[in-house]
C-alpha positions in Angstrom: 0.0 0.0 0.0 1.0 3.5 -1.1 2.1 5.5 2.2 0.5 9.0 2.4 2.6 12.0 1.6 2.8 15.2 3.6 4.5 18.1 1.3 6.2 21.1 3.3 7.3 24.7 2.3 8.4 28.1 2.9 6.1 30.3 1.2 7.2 33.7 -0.8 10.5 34.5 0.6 10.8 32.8 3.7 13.9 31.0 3.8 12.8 29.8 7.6 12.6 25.9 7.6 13.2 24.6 10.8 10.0 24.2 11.8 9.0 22.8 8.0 11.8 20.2 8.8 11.1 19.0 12.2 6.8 19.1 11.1 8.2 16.3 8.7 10.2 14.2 10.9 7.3 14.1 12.8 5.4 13.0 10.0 8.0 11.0 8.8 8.0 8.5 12.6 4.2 8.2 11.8 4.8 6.1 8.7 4.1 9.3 6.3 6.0 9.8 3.2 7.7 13.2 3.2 8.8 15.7 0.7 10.5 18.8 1.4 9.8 21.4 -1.6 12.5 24.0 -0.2 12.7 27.7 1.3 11.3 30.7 -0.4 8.8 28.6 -2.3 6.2 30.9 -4.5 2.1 29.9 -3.7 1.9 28.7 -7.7 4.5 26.3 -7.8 3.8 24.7 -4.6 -0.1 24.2 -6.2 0.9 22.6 -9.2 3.0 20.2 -7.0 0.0 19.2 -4.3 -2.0 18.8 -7.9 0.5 16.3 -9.3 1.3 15.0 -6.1 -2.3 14.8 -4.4 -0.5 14.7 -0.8 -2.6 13.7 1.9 -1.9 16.9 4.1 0.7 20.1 3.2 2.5 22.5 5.6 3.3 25.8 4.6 5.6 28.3 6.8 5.9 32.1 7.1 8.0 33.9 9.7 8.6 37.3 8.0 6.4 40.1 8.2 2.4 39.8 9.2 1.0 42.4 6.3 3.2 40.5 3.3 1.9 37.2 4.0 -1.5 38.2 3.1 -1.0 38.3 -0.6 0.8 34.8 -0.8 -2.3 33.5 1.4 -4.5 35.4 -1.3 -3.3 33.4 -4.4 -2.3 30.3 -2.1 -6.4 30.1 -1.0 -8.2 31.5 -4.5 -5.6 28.9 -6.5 -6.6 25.7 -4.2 -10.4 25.8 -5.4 -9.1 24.2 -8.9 -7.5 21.5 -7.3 -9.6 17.9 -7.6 -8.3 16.5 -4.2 -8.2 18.4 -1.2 -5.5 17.7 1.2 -5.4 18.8 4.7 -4.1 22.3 5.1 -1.3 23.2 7.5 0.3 26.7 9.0 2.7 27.4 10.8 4.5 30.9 11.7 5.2 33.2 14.6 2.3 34.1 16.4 1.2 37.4 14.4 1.4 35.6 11.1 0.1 32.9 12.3 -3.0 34.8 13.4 -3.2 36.2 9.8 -3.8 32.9 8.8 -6.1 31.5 11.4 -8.7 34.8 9.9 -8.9 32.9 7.0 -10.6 29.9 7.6 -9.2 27.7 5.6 -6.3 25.9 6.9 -7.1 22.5 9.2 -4.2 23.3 11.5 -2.7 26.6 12.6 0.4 26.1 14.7 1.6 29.1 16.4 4.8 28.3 17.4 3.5 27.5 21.3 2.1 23.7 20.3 4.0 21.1 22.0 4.8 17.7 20.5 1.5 15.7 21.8 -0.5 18.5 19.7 1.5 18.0 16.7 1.5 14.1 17.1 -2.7 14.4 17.1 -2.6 16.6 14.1 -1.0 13.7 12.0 -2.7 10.8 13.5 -6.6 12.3 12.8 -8.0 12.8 16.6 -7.8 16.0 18.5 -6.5 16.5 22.1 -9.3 19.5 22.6 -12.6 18.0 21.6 -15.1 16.3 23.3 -15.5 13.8 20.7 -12.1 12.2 21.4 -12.6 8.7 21.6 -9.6 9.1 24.1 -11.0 11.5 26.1 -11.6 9.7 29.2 -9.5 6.4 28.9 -6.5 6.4 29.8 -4.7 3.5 28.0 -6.1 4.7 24.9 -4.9 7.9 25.6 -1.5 7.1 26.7 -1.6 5.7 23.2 -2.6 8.5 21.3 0.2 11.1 22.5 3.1 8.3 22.9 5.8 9.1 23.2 4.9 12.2 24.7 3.8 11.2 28.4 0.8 12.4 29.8 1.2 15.0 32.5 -1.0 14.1 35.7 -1.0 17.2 38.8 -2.4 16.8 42.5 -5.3 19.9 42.6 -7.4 20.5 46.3 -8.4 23.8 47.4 -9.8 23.9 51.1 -12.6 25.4 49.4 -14.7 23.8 47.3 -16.2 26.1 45.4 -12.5 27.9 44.4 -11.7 23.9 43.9 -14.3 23.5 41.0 -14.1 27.0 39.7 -10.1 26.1 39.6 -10.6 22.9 37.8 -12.5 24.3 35.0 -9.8 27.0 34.8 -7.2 24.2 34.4 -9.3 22.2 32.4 -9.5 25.1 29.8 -5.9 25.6 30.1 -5.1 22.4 28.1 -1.9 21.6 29.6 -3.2 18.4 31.7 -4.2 15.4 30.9 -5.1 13.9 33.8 -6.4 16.1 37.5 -5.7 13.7 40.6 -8.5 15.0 43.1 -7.1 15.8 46.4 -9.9 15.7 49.2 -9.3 16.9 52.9 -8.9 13.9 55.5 -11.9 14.0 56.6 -14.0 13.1 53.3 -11.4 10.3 53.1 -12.0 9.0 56.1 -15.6 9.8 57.2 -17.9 10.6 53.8 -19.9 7.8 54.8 -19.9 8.9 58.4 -20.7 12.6 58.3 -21.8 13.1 62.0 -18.1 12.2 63.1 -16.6 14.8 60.7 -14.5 17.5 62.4 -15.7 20.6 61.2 -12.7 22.1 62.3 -10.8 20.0 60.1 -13.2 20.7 57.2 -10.3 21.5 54.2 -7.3 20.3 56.3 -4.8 18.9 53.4 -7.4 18.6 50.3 -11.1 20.1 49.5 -13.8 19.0 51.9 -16.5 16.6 49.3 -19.7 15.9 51.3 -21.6 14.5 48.4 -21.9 12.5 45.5 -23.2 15.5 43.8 -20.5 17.5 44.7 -18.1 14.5 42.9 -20.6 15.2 39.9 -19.9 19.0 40.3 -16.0 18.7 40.0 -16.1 16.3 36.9 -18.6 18.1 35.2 -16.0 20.9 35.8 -13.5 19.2 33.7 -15.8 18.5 30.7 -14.1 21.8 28.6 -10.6 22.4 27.3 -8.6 19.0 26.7 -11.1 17.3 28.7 -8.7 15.9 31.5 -9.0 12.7 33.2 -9.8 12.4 36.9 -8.7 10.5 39.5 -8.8 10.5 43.3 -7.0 8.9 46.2 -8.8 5.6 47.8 -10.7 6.4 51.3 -9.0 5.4 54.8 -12.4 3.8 55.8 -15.3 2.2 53.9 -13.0 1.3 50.8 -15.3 -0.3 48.6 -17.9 2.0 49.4 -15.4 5.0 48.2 -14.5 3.2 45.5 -17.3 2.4 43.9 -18.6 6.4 44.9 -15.2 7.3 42.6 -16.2 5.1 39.9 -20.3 6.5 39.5 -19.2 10.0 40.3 -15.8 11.2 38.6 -15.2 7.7 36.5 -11.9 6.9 38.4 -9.0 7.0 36.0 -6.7 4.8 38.4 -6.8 3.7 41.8 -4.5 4.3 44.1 -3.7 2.5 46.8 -0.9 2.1 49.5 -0.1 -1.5 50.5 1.2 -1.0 54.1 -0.1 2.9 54.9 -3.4 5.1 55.3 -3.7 3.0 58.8 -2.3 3.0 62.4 1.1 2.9 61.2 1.1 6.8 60.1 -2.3 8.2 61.6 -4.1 8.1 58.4 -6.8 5.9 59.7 -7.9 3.7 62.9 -7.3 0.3 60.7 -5.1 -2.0 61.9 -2.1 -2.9 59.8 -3.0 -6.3 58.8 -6.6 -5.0 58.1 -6.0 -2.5 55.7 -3.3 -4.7 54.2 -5.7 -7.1 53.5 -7.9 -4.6 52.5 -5.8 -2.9 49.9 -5.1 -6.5 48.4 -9.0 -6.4 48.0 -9.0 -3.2 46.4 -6.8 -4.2 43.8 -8.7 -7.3 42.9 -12.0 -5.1 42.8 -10.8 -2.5 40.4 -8.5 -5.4 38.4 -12.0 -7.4 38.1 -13.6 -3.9 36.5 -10.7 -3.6 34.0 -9.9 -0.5 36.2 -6.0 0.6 36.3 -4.4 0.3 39.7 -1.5 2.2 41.0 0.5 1.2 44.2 1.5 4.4 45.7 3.7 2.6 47.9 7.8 2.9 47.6 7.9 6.3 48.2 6.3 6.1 51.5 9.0 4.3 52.9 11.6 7.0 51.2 9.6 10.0 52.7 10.2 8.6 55.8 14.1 8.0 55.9 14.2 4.2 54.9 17.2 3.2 52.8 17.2 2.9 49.9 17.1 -1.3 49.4 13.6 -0.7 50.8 12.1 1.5 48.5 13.7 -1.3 45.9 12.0 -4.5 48.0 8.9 -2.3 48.7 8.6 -1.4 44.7 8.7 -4.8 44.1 6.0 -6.1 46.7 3.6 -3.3 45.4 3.6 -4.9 41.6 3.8 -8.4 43.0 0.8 -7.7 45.3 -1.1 -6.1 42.2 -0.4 -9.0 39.8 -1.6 -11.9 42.7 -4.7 -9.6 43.0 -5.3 -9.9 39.3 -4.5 -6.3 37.8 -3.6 -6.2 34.4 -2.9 -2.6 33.8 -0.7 -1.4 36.8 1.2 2.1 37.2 4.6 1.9 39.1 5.4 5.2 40.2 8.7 6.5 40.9 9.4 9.4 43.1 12.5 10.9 42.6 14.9 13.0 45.1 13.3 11.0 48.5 15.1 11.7 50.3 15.6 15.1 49.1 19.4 14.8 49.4 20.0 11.9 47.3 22.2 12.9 44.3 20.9 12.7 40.7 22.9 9.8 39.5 22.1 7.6 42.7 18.7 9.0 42.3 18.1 7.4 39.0 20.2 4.0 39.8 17.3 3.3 42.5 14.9 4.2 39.8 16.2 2.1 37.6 16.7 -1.0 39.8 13.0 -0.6 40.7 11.9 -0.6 37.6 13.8 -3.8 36.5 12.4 -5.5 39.5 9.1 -4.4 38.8 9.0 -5.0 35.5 10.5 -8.6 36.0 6.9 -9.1 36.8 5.9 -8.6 33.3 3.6 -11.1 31.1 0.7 -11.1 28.9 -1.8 -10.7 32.1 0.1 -8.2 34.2 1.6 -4.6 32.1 3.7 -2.2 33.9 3.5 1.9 33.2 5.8 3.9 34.3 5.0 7.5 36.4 7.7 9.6 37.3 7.3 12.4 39.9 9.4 15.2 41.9 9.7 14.3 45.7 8.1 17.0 47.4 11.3 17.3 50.1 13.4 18.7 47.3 11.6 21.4 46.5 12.8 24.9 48.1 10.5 27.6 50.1 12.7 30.0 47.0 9.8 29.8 44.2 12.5 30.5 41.7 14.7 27.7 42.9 11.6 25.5 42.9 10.6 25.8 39.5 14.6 25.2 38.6 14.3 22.0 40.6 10.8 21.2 39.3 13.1 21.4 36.0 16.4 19.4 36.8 14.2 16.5 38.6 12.0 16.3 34.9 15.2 15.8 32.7 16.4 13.2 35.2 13.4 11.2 35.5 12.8 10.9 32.1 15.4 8.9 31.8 13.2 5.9 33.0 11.3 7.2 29.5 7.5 7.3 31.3 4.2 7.0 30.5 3.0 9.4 32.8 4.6 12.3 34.2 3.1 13.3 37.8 3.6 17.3 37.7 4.1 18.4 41.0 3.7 22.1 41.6 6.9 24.2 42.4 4.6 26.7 44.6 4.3 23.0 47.8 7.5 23.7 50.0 5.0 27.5 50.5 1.4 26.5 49.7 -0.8 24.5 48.0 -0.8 24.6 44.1 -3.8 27.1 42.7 -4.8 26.9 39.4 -2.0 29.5 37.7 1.0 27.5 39.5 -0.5 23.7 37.9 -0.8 25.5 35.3 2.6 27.3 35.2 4.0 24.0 37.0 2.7 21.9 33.9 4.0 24.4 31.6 7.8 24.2 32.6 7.5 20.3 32.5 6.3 20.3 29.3 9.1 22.3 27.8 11.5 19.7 30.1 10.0 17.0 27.7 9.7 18.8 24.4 13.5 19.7 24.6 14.6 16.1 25.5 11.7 14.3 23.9 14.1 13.8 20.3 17.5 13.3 20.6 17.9 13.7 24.4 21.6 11.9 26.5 21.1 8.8 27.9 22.6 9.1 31.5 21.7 5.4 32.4 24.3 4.1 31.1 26.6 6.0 33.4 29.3 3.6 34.6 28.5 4.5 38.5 24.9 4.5 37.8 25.3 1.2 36.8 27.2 -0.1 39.7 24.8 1.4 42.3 21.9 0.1 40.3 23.6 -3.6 40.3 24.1 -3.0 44.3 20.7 -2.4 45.0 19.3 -5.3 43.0 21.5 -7.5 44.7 20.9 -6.6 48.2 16.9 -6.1 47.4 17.0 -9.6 46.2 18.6 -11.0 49.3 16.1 -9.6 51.4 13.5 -10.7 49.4 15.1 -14.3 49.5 15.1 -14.0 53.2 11.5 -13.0 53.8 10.6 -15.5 51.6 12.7 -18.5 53.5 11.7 -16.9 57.0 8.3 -17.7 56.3 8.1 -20.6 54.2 5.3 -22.4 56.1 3.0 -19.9 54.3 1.7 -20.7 51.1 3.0 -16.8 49.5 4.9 -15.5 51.9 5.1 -11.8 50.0 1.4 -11.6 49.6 0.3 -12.9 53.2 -0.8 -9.6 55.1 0.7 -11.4 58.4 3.6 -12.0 57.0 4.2 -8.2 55.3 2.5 -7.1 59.1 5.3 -9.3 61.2 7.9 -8.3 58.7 7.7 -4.4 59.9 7.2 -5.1 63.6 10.1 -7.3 63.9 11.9 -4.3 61.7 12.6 -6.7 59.0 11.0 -3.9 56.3 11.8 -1.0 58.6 11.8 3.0 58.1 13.6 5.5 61.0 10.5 7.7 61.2 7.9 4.7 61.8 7.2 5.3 65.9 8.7 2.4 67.8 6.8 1.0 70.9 5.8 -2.1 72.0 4.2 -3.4 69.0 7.1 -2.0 66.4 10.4 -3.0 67.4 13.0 -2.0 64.1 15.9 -0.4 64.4 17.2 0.8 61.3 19.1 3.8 60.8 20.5 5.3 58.0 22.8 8.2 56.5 23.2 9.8 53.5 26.4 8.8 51.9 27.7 9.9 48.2 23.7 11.1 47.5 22.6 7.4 48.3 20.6 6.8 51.6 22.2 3.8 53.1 21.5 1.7 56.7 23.8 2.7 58.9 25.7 1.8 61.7 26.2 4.8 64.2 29.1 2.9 66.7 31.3 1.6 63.7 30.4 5.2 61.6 29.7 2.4 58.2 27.4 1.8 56.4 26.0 -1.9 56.8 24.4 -4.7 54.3 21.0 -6.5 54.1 22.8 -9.6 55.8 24.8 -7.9 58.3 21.6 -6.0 58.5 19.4 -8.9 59.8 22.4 -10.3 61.7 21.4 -7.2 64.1 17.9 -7.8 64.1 18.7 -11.6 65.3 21.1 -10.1 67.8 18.6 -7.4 69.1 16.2 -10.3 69.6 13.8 -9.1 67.1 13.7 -12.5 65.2 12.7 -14.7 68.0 10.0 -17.0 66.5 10.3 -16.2 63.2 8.9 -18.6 61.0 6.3 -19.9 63.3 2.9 -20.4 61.7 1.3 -17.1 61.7 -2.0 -16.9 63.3 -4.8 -16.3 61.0 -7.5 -13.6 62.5 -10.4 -12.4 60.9 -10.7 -8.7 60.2 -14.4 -6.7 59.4 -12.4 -5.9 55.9 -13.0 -9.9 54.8 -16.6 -9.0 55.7 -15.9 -5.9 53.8 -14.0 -7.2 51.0 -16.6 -10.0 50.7 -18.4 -7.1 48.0 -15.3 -7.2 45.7 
């Protein structure tokens, strides 16, 4: 079969062809034919060409003067009415030209020099990032599809107010510059929507927008429904999971779920569960949204990093996140990976534990279970300096693109002050997105630095052993690194430890670690060394905290099996 052709020009005497060149490389990747007719191309020879030619789509270019392009668009527009076949029309120019052109009417596409690559990419493939028509509009595998290799850009939006919260979504919405608005609701409509009478009105807006309704879920996606028509997502409940979930999926059609495996419980404060309980409970979870065909993120490795844990853990805890997912059936799982947690860690060590996660959680791979990758800024790194902060929001984008993501989690320079309004996502999403355009084709690859390597070998070796261990330890269950008990015993003993989870009588680790040559390593504070996995767990025996291990585990019975009965 034939391919199409694109044809591109400089019209008149515009001798600018940059933009001509790269519109055809663009075309060129999407399995069009190209054919470059030159600078300073005159309107009639260009039309005898598209009539010979019959090109499926032709780009013209003008960069000069606003008032002189208007004769070339004169004979370029009255000569096209002779021709048989149409193609699909295409400008492109600085912005005053190009708004000269746009008067007219007549071309398909006007670029004005501001487009990024996505746009461009949507142009040549037939949809539109910017209509409500979009078959991708609100899926997000098919829409991960339609602007690859460009990722989409997802950003964290909550005002304490609601109203400001849906007037700001629209506003963002409009904007075009995200694809995908990840709801952030206060604590309390996490925890308590379905209880309202033990709300804390003083707490109303604490961390998130306070969401008393389904209605008011209704009210914030209908919102949305302008601009690119974003996705929308929200963050699972701390209490009557199902419930929530199934609120998320009626109300706001939930993107993604997202779901810690060990959190959002008595461990941090985020909820009166018990640790087994909501383990068991998020395991649930996953199998409820994986039996809808519903994505499933595991926000759970970075947890562990945000709270001072080296960084084997984040590896292991990477790992058991996707492991967890595939056992509970999901077939469409997003790994993310925050960068700079701790905020200290160096680039280059930075992207070695990125990259050891990602081979160990993409070892998990198959024709049932398919990784995405989502890369974020760690919110630590960011400075109180707004201008520093958006030159970190910046520098962490070029290095986590190296793990070459699906999704790119925006997070708003303005969160070491305040929370992100409208004009900072927007500005926030803005600076990413020329991050990716300018790296996007032809970028460095810095994975294959030789110390990134090494540290990236390091950490899959000792995340293995651990992984080995837990697995050995507890044998007499039939999947050790699924079993809530086992995951449970594992961080009261300490085994999968952080410095910042509170010890007392029913958490007993006692890990510590230090920053050394920007990695965060378990540390030994008499010797002043870093220590191993093994030597690591030799303490942990000595300290007593290993007593018993590998006794059968006592199985309970939790309200979430009555619960998760509804899955």
């Amino acid at each position: 079969m034939k391919k199409r052709l694109v044809l591109a020009a400089s019209l008149g005497n515009c001798v600018h062809v940059a933009g001509a060149i790269h519109f055809l490389e663009l075309a060129a990747d999407e399995g069009y034919e190209t054919l470059f007719l030159g600078p300073a191309v005159k309107p009639e020879f260009l039309l005898t060409q598209v009539a010979a030619l019959k090109p499926e789509i032709v780009s013209v270019g003008y960069r000069l003067t606003p008032e002189n392009v208007e004769p070339l668009l004169d004979t370029l527009i009255s000569g096209s009415r002779a021709l048989k076949k149409q193609p699909r029309w295409v400008f492109g120019g600085t912005r005053p030209v190009a708004e000269r052109a746009a008067r007219r009417n007549f071309f398909d596409k006007v670029f004005f020099g501001t487009e990024d690559i996505d746009e461009t990419l949507a142009f040549l493939r037939g949809n539109s990032l910017h209509s409500k028509e979009d078959p991708c509009a609100d899926n997000l595998l098919s829409r991960i599809a339609a602007k690859s290799p460009y990722p989409l850009l997802r950003h964290h939006f909550g005002l304490p107010d609601f109203s400001a919260t849906e007037s700001g979504i629209a506003e963002i919405a409009a904007s075009g510059v995200l694809d995908v608005i990840s709801l952030g609701p206060d604590q309390n409509t996490q925890q308590y929507f379905f209880h309202p009478d033990q709300r804390d009105p003083a707490m109303d807006g604490a961390g998130g927008v306070p969401i008393k309704t389904a209605e008011e879920f209704r009210r914030l996606k209908a919102a949305s429904r302008q601009g690119n028509f974003p996705l929308m997502r929200c963050y699972s409940g701390t209490a009557d999971v199902f419930r929530f979930a199934q609120l998320l999926c009626d109300t706001i059609q939930n993107a993604w779920c997202a779901v810690p495996l060990c959190w959002y419980n008595e461990l941090d404060g985020r909820g009166s569960r018990s640790l087994e309980e909501s383990i068991t409970q998020a395991q649930q979870l996953m199998a409820w949204h994986a039996a809808r065909g519903i994505p499933v993120e595991v926000n759970e490795p970075h947890h562990w990093g945000l709270r001072d844990a080296h960084d084997v853990i984040s590896v292991v805890m990477a790992y058991l996140a996707a492991y967890n997912a595939k056992r509970a059936g999901v077939r469409d799982y997003i790994a993310q990976y925050m960068f700079n947690v701790p905020g200290s860690m160096s680039f280059a060590m930075d992207l070695a534990k990125g990259l050891a996660m990602r081979e160990m959680v993409e070892s998990l791979a198959d024709e049932t279970f398919r990784p995405l990758r989502q890369v974020r800024a760690g919110l630590p790194f960011l400075s109180g300096d707004l201008s520093v902060a958006k030159g970190q929001l910046a520098a962490s984008t070029y290095s986590s693109m190296a793990l070459a993501p699906q999704i790119v989690h925006v997070v708003g320079y303005s969160e070491a002050e305040r929370a992100a309004d409208p004009s900072v996502v927007i500005e926030s999403c803005r600076i990413v997105r020329g991050v990716v355009r300018s790296i996007l084709y032809g970028g460095t690859d810095p994975t294959r630095d030789p110390l990134v390597q090494q540290r990236k070998s390091r950490l899959l070796e000792e995340a293995r052993f651990l992984l080995s261990f837990i697995r050995e330890s507890y044998s007499g269950e039939e999947d050790p690194l699924s079993s809530a008990g086992v995951l449970a015993d594992c961080i009261r003993r300490g085994i999968l430890d952080a410095p910042h989870i509170l010890k007392n009588e029913k958490y007993h680790g006692i890990l510590e670690t230090r920053m050394v040559a920007g990695s965060c390593l378990a540390w030994d504070t008499r010797e002043k060394r870093p220590i191993s996995e093994s030597e690591r767990i030799e303490r942990l025996e000595r300290a007593g905290n290993l007593d018993g291990l590998g006794e059968m585990l006592c199985s309970t019975t939790h309200r979430s099996h009555q619960e998760g009965s509804l899955a």
